[in-house]
BATOR-868499 format. One line per 8 residues: their letters; for each residue x, y, z of C-alpha. Coordinates in steps of 0.02 Angstrom, whole numbers. Last residue first. Example, Ala and Ser with C-alpha at 12.3 -4.5 7.8 and 13.67 -1.06 7.14 Angstrom:
BEGIN
SA = 684:-53:357 | 615:-225:390;
# end
This chain:
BEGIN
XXXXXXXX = -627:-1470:257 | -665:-1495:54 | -711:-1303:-38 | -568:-1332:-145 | -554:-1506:-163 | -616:-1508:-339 | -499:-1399:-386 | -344:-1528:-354;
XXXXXXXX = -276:-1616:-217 | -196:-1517:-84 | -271:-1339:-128 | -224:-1214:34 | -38:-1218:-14 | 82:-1176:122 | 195:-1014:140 | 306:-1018:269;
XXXXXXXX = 472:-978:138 | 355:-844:117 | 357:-760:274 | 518:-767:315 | 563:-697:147 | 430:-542:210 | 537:-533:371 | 700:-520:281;
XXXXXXXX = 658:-390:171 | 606:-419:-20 | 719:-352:-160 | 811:-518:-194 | 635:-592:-206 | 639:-508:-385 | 497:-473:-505 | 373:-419:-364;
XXXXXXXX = 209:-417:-387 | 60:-320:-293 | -61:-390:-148 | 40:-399:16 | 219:-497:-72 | 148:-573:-246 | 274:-693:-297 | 374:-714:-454;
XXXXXXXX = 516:-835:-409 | 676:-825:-442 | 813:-934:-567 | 1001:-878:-599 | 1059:-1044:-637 | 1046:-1009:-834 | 1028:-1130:-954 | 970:-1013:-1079;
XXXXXXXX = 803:-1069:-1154 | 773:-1241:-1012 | 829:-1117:-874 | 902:-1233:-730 | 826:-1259:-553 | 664:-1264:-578 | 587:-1331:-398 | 408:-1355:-462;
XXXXXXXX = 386:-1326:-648 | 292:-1167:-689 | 364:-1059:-817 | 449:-925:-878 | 588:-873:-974 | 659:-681:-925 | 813:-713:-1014 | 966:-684:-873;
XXXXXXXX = 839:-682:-723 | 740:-864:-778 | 562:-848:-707 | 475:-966:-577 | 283:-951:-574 | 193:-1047:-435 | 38:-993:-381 | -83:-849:-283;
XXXXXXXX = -249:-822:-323 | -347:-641:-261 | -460:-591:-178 | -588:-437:-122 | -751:-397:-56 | -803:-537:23 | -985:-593:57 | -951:-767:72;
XXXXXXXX = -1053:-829:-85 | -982:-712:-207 | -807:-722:-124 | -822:-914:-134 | -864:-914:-316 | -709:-799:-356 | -581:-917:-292 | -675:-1074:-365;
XXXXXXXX = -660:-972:-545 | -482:-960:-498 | -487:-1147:-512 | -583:-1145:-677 | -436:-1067:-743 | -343:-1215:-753 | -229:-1223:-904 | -114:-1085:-829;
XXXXXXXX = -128:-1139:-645 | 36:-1236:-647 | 103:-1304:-480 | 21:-1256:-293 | -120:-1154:-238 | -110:-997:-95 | -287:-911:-89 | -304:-725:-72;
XXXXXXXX = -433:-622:31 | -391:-433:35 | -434:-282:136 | -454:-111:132 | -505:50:237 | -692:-61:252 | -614:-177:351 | -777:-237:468;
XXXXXXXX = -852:-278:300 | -689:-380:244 | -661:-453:425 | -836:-594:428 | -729:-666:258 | -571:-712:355 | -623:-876:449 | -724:-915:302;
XXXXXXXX = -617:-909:181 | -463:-983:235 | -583:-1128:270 | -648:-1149:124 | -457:-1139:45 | -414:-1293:163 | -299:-1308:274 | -115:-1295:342;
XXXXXXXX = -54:-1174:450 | 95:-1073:380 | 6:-937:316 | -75:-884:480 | -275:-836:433 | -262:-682:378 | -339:-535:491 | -198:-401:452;
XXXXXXXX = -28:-491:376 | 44:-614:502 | 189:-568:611 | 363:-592:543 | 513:-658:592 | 448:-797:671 | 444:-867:865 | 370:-688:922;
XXXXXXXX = 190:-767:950 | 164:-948:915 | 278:-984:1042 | 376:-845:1138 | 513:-801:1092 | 575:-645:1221 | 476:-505:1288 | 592:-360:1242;
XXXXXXXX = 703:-408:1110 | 569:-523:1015 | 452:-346:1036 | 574:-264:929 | 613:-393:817 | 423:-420:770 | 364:-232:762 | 497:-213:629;
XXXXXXXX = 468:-405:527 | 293:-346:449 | 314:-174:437 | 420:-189:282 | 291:-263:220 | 126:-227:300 | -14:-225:211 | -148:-166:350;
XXXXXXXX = -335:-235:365 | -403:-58:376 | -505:28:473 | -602:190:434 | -612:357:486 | -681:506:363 | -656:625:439 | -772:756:562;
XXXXXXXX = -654:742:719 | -810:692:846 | -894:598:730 | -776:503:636 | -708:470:791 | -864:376:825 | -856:273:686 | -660:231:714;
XXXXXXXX = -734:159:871 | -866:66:826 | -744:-39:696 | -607:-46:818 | -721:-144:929 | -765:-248:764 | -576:-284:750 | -584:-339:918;
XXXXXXXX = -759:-436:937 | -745:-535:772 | -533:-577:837 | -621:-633:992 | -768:-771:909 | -610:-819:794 | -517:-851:956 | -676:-938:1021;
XXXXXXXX = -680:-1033:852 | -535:-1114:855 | -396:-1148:740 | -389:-1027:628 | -434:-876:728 | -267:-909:824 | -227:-1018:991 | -171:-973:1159;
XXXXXXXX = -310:-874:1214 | -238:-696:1219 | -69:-707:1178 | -149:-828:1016 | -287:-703:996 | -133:-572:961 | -32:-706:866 | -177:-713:745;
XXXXXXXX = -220:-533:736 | -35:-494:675 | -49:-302:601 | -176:-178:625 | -234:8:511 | -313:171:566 | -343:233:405 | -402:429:376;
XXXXXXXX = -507:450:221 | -524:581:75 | -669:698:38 | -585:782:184 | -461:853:80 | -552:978:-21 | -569:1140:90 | -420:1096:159;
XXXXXXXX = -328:1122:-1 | -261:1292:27 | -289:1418:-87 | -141:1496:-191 | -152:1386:-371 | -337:1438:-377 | -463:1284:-305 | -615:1258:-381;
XXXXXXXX = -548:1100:-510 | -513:1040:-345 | -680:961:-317 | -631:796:-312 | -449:771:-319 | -379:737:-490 | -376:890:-617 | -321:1036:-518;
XXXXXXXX = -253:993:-350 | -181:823:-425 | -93:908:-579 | -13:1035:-501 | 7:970:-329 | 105:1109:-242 | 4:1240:-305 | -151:1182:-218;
XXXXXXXX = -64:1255:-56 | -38:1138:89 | -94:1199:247 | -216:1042:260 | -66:920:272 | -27:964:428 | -215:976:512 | -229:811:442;
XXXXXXXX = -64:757:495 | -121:808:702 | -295:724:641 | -204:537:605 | -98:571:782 | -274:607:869 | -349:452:794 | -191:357:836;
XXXXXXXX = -201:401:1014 | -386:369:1041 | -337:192:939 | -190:157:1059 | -303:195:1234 | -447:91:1170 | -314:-29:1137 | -265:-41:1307;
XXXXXXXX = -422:-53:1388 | -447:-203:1260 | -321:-281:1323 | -351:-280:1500 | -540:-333:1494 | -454:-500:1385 | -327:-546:1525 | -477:-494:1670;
XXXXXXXX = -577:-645:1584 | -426:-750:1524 | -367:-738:1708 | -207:-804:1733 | -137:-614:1712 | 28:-631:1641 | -52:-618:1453 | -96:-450:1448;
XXXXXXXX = 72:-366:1389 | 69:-468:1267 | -98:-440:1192 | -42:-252:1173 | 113:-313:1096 | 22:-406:960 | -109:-257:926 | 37:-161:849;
XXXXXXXX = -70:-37:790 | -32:47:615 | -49:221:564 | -138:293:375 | -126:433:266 | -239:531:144 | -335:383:65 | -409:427:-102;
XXXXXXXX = -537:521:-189 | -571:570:-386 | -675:439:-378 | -729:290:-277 | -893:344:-239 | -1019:397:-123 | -1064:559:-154 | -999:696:-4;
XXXXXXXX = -939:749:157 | -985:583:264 | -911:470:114 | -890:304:99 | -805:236:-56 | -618:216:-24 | -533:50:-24 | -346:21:-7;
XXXXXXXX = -310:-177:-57 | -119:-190:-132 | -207:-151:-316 | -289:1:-255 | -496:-13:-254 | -627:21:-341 | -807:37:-281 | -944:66:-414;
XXXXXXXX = -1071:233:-428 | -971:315:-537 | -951:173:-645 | -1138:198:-674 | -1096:329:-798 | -1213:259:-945 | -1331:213:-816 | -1450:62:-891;
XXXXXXXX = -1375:-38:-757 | -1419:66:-624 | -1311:109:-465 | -1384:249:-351 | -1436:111:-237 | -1259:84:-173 | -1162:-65:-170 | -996:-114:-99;
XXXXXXXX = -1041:-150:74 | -1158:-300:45 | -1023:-408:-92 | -1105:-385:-270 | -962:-261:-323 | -848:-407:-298 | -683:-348:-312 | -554:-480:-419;
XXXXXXXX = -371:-464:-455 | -326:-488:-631 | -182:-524:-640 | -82:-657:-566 | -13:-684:-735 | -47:-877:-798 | -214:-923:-687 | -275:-751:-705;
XXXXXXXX = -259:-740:-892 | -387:-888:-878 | -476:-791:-750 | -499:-631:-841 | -541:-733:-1003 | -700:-810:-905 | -745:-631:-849 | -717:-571:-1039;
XXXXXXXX = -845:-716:-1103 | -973:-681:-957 | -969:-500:-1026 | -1156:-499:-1065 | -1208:-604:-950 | -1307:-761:-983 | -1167:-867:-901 | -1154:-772:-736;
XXXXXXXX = -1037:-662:-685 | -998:-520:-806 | -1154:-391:-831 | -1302:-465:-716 | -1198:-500:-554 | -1047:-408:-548 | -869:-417:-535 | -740:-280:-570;
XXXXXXXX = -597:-337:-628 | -422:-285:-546 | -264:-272:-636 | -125:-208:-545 | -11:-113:-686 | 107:-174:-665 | 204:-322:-611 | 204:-379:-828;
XXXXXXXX = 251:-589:-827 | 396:-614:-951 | 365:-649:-1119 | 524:-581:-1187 | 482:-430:-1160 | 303:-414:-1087 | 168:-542:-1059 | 60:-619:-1208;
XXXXXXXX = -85:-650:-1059 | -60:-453:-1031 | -96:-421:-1195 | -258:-533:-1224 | -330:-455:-1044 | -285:-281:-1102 | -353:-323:-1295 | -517:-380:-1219;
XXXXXXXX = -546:-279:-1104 | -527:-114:-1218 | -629:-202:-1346 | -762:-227:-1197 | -771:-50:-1166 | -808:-38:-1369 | -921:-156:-1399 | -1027:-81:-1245;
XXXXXXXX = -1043:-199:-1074 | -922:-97:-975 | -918:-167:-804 | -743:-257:-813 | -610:-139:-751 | -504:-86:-621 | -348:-25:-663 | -183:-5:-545;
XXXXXXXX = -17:85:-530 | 136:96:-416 | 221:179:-546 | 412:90:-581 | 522:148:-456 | 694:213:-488 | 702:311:-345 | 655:496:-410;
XXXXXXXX = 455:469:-376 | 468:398:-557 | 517:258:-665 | 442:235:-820 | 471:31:-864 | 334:-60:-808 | 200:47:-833 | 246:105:-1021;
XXXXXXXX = 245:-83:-1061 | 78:-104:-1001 | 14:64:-1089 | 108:-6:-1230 | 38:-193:-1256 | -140:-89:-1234 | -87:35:-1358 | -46:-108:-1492;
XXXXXXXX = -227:-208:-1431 | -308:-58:-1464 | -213:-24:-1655 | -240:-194:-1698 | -420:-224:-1645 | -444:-30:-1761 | -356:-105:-1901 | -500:-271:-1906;
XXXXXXXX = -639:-186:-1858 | -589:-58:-2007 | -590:-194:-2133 | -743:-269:-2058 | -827:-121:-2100 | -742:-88:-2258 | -815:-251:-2303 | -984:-233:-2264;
XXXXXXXX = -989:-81:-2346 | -972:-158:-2509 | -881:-335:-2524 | -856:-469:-2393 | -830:-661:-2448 | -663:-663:-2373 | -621:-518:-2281 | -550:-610:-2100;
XXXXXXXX = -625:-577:-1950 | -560:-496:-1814 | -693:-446:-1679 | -752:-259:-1608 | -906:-322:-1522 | -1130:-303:-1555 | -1075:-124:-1654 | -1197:25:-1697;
XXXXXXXX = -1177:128:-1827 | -1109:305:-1774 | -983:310:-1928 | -1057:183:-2019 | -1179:305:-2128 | -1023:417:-2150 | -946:272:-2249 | -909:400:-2403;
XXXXXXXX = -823:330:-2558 | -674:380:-2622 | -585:212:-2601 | -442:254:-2521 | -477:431:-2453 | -642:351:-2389 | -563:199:-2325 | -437:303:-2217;
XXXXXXXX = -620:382:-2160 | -656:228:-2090 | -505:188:-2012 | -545:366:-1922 | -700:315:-1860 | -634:147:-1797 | -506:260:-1694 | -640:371:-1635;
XXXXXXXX = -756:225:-1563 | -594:126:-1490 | -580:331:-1411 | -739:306:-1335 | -701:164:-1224 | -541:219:-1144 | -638:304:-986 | -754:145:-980;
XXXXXXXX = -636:3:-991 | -508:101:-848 | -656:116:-742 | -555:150:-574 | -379:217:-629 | -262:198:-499 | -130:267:-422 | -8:231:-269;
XXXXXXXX = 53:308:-125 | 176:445:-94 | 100:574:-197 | 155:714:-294 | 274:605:-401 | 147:472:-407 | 39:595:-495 | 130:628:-647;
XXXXXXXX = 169:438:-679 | -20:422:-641 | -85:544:-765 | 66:503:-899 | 37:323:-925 | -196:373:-942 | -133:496:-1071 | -24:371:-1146;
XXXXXXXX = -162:253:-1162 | -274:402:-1238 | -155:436:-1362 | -147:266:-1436 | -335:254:-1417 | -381:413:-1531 | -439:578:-1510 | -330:615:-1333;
XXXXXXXX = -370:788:-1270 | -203:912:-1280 | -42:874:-1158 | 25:1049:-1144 | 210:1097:-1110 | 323:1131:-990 | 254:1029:-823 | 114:966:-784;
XXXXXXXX = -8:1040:-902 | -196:951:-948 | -287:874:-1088 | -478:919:-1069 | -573:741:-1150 | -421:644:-1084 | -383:711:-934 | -549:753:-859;
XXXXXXXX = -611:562:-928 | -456:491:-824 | -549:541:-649 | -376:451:-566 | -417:346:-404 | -305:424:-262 | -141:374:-162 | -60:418:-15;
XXXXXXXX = -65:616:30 | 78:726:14 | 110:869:150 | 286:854:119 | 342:857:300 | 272:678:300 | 345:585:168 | 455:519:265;
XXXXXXXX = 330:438:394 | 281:327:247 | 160:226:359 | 169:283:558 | 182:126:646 | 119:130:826 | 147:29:985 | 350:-2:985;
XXXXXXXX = 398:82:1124 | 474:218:992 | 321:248:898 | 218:245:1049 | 315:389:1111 | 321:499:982 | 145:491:957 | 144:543:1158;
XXXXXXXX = 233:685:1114 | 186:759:973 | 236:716:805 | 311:863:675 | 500:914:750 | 581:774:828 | 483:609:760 | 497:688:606;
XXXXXXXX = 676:748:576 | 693:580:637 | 612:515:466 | 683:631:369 | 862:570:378 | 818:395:322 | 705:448:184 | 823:567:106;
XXXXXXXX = 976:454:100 | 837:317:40 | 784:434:-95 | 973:445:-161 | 1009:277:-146 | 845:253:-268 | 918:404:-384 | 1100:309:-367;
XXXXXXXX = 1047:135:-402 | 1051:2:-252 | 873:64:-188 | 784:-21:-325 | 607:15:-268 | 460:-115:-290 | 516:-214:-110 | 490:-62:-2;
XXXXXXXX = 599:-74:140 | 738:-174:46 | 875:-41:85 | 829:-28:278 | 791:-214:294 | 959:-286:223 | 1034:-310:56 | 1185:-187:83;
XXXXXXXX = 1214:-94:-78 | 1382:-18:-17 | 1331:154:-7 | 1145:90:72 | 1234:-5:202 | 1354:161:224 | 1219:280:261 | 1138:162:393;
XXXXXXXX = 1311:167:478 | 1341:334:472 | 1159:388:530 | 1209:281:686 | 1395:344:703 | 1332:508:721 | 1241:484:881 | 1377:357:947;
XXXXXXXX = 1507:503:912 | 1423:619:1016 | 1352:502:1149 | 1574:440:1156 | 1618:611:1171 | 1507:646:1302 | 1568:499:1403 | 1749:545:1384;
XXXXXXXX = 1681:711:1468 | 1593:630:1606 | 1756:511:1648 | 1870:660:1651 | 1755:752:1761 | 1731:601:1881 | 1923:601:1910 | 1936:799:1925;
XXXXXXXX = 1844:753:2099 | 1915:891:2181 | 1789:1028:2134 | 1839:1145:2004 | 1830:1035:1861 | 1681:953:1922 | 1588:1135:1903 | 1655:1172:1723;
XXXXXXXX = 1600:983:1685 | 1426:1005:1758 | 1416:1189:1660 | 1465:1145:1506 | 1335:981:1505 | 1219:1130:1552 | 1261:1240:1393 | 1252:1085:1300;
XXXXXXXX = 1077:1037:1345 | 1024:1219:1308 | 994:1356:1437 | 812:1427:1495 | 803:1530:1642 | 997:1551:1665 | 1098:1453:1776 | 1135:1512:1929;
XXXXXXXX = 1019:1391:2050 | 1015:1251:1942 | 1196:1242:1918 | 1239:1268:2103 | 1088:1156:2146 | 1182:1009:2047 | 1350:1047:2087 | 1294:1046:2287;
XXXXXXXX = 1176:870:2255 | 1306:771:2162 | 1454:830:2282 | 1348:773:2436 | 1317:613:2365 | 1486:578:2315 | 1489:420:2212 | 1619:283:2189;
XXXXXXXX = 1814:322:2217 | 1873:218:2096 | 1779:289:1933 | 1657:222:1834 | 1503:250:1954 | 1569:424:1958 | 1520:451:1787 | 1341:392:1799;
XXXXXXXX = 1335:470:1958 | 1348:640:1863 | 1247:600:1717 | 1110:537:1861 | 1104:714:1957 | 1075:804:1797 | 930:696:1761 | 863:712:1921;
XXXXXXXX = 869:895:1908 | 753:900:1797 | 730:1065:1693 | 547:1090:1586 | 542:1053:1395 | 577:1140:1259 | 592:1060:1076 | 751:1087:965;
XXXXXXXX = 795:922:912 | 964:946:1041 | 845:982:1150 | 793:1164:1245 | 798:1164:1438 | 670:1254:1533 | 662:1321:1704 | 834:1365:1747;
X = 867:1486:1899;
# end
């Protein structure tokens, strides 16, 4: 008698009958005769009855077509083979078909997934081939059940589900000082401890290029001014002594001297000491802002993770008030203003400063200067981003500002918004931890499924039943990877399992990591909270406050939640305001197909990003603000505020300024400015005349726009999916008439 039948993906499950019963009606359905009852239910138990205790699907489509054969319905066993032929072939022909749109460069959704890879050039086809057949290799072999399930109906995204069976993590914020003052070995070879700045900036290239290819996430360094700082001090040193073969005179006396900045000035007038001072100010300016142009360079142009993908790399900076830390500001923020190439805007790094009351915000601070440089490079680049350190949840009281390491006490973050700071297994910090993987709820279809009950009452009780169910689930699915990833030996991440993670350096090349991991955090991530209030109450978060009063109560249900699971699965939980890309326009087809358009909810090809306020509704930048500010401490996984302005910014920094103003007073954590900067394909000219049509260099047609797509650039809209076009061909401004409207209703 058969009890279990094994899958064609290998897992066992118990026999149905009913299931054999329907393949054969199914194939007497297309015949003349009809069905045969009787025959169904004596082939059937026959099968069931003599078949061994646990055959294969095959074995019993053998059996059902060995049985039909005999019987005199040779009609119906005609029709059930053809049909297995056709499953067979239909099977095959669906990794066919997705293997030929990436052999013939198809620009559609599966080859512009992730909008930084070029997935048209043979190592990126070649990751895609890998990605596309690992996936189910997944969902058959490493979820469980009921994961499985909510993937396929459409309830649960499961971020860079090919990179699962690898055990990798997502991303992590680089400890650069262990690298630079200790060197390490990733391959054949030694890197030894930097001793100037030009070897310190490639240092701080090769840690993350290193890193990304043991991670599938991105890298960042978080106090990129004061881990470079020391070696603007060793370069100046070693100008000096230049002089000293020069001139044969000794400078030791300047050596440790004190500096107020690192400025060019010119020699005039200067004799003595006082001149070869200036003099090697002057070379050692050069020589920083020379291995800042080529750490930026480096970053845009060394691919790695075997797709042809730049680094998905950021720095956060802006806290380092010493001559030196603010040289390495200085010459970043100068560089990146100069652009790359032929001028052309640099995507990475992500540049993120660090803002903070009493060192760079106000006028009297000490890097006031830098901070208004930030936003002037700001206004032409898109970089910097800006965290505010001062916002409630990103401050600790270990934080001094005497603290020569008080960096280690600041939040960074990843340039598309992951945060990690909290930490139930350790110091609070940013550090040598990341995010180990994160699942997204498709809250939209939950609210969908709610809204035939008249109700609003019983509509909104419903809902959140079912998300209590979907966030128990995703917990569980988050601590099923966990467990996964834990059996991962330190081996297999040379240089992250040995001079990255936090507290790896104890770990010998044969130990596990799970005695490490938890230091990182688990994020149980949302997508489309506007069309979810609008299922719910018929208008988004935007437009009235009782759906804003909702979209407080859901995302601050999660909140609780994620807390207690915290608890009971000892993790580090936390929620985060998702950056769906390619997500954006999957959940949306899918649920379009099953529940139909329906206005304001499935009518676009995208759902909105996280807790933004819709960006096709029209108002102003105050308002953006405070509808989405109350999210960024419920968030605290990631999260990102970003305001849309029209026409040049470059001669108007004072309007990112604004930007930043409003996250000091609003108690955000993070933003960002968004504007118009068109750039010529064939030359790389840029500028930022509205509707450029012709390049005024080259007088090329090929013209694109460089847009940021959930938080990083891309260089090319022709690499962006079809629901993330959507989305930005929706994009409104939130500035109508100028910075002085910007906090106007």
């Amino acid at each position: 008698m058969i009890q279990t039948v094994v899958k064609r993906d290998g897992r066992i499950v118990g026999f149905n009958e009913q299931k054999v019963m329907a393949a054969i009606r199914k194939a007497m359905l297309h015949t003349d005769k009809g069905e045969d009852e009787r025959l169904i239910y004596k082939i059937t138990d026959h099968i069931a009855q003599r078949g061994d205790s646990q055959m294969t699907v095959e074995q019993i489509q053998d059996a059902v077509e060995l049985e039909l054969m005999k019987s005199s319905r040779k009609d119906v066993a005609q029709k059930f083979i053809a049909y297995r032929n056709q499953r067979s072939i239909a099977r095959k022909a669906k990794t066919r078909d997705v293997f030929l749109d990436i052999v013939n460069i198809k620009n559609n959704d599966v080859t512009r997934e992730n909008a930084n890879m070029n997935a048209d050039t043979p190592a990126g086809m070649m990751m895609k081939f890998a990605s596309e057949t690992t996936k189910p290799f997944v969902d058959d072999y490493l979820l469980s059940e009921e994961s499985r399930e909510a993937v396929e109906k459409n309830y649960l995204h499961i971020h860079d589900k090919d990179y699962y069976p690898t055990k990798s993590f997502t991303c992590v914020q680089h400890p650069l000082d262990n690298i630079l003052t200790c060197g390490f070995i990733a391959g054949h070879g030694a890197s030894r401890p930097a001793r100037r700045i030009e070897t310190a900036s490639v240092l701080a290239c090769i840690s993350m290029e290193c890193a990304q290819n043991e991670m599938h996430g991105g890298q960042a360094i978080p106090a990129f001014d004061f881990y470079l700082a020391p070696y603007v001090r060793m370069t100046y040193i070693e100008e000096l002594k230049n002089l000293e073969d020069l001139n044969g005179v000794s400078y030791k006396d300047l050596y440790d001297e004190p500096l107020i900045d690192y400025i060019k000035q010119p020699l005039d007038g200067l004799s003595g000491k006082e001149r070869a001072q200036q003099h090697a100010i002057n070379k050692t300016v050069g020589r920083v802002h020379q291995a800042m142009e080529a750490f930026i360079h480096n970053m845009n142009t060394i691919h790695s993770r075997g797709g042809n993908q730049v680094v998905f790399s950021s720095i956060n900076y802006g806290t380092d008030t010493s001559a030196e830390g603010r040289c390495v500001m200085r010459e970043i923020l100068l560089s990146t203003y100069e652009g790359v190439g032929n001028g052309e805007t640099a995507i990475f790094p992500i540049q993120i400063w660090k803002k903070k009351r009493g060192v760079n915000y106000l006028p009297e601070d000490r890097n006031f200067d830098l901070y208004q440089l930030a936003c002037k490079v700001t206004a032409r680049r898109f970089f910097p981003n800006f965290l505010n350190l001062d916002a409630s949840y990103n401050q600790t009281d270990e934080w001094k500002a005497d603290d020569p390491k008080r960096y280690l006490h600041e939040v960074a973050t990843m340039g598309c918004r992951t945060r990690v700071f909290e930490n139930r297994f350790g110091e609070k910090t940013s550090i040598g931890r990341g995010n180990l993987s994160f699942s997204t709820i498709n809250i939209v279809k939950l609210a969908i499924e709610c809204m035939g009950e008249a109700d609003q009452e019983k509509r909104i009780g419903m809902f959140f039943a079912k998300l209590d169910h979907m966030l128990e689930l995703t917990a569980k699915q988050l601590d099923d990877r966990f467990q996964f990833q834990k059996t991962a030996y330190a081996r297999q991440f040379p240089l992250l399992m040995k001079s990255l993670w936090i507290g790896a350096d104890k770990l010998g090349p044969m130990d596990s990591v799970q005695s490490v991991i938890n230091q990182g955090t688990l994020g149980i991530g949302f997508i489309g909270l506007a069309e979810c209030l609008v299922a719910l109450t018929g208008k988004h978060h935007g437009e009235s406050s009782e759906s804003q009063e909702l979209g407080l109560r859901i995302i601050t249900y999660m909140r609780d939640r994620v807390n207690e699971f915290s608890e009971r699965y000892h993790h580090n939980y936390s929620v985060l305001a998702t950056p769906a890309e390619g997500l954006s326009g999957k959940f949306t087809k899918k649920d379009r197909k099953e529940f139909g358009v329906i206005p304001g909810v499935t009518d676009r090809d995208y759902y909105t990003n996280s807790n933004h306020v819709p960006v096709y509704y029209k108002c102003s930048a105050r308002h953006k603000a405070e509808v989405e500010a109350p999210y960024h401490n419920l968030t605290r996984g990631g999260h990102i505020f970003y305001v849309e302005i029209d026409g040049d910014a470059t001669h108007n920094p004072q309007v990112i300024m604004s930007v930043v103003d409003m996250l000091d007073q609003l108690d955000m954590g993070y933003g960002s400015v968004n504007h118009n900067r068109n750039r010529c394909m064939d030359c790389g000219y840029e500028n930022a005349i509205d509707h450029l049509e012709v390049c005024p260099k080259c007088g090329s047609k090929n013209i694109d726009k460089l847009q940021r797509i959930t938080g990083y650039l891309v260089g090319t809209t022709d690499r962006w999916n079809s629901g993330k076009l959507a989305e930005l061909n929706d994009r409104v401004t939130h500035i109508d008439h100028g910075p002085k409207d910007l906090f106007d209703e």
